[in-house]
N, C-alpha and C positions, 0 to 999 in steps of 0.2 A: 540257773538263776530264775526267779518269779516274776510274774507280771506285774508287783507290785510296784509303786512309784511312793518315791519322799514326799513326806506331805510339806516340805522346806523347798527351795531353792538356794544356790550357793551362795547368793545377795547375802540370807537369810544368816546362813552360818557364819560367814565373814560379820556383820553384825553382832550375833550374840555372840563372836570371839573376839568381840573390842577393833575387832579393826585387823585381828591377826590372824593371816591368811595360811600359816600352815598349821595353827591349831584348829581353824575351821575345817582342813582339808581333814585331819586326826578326827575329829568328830564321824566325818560324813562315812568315813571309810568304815569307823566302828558303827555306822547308824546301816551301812552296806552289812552289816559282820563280820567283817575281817578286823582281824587284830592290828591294831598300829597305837606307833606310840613314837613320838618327838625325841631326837637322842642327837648326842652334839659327836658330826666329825670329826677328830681330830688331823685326819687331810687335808680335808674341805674347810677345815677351822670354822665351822657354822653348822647350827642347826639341821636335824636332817629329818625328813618323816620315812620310818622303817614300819612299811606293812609286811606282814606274816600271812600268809593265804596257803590253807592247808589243802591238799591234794587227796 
């Protein structure tokens, strides 16, 4: 990983995602570059965020 840092904080993304807290979290992860993407459990009956991080 780099030394780089987000020019946002999490305040930041929760904001520009209306107030929703695991679309912001979907953002920050692809702003990291890992792949993720909001997909519904049907276990869990709710929402899930499914990141991908390639080896």
């Amino acid at each position: 990983m780099s030394d780089e840092t987000l020019e946002k904080d999490l305040d930041e993304y929760i904001d520009e995602a209306g107030g929703d807290v695991l679309e912001a979290l979907e953002q920050l992860c692809e702003d990291l570059g890992f792949d993720a993407e909001i997909v519904y459990d049907e276990a869990l009956e709710k929402d899930v965020l499914k990141i991908t991080v390639e080896r």
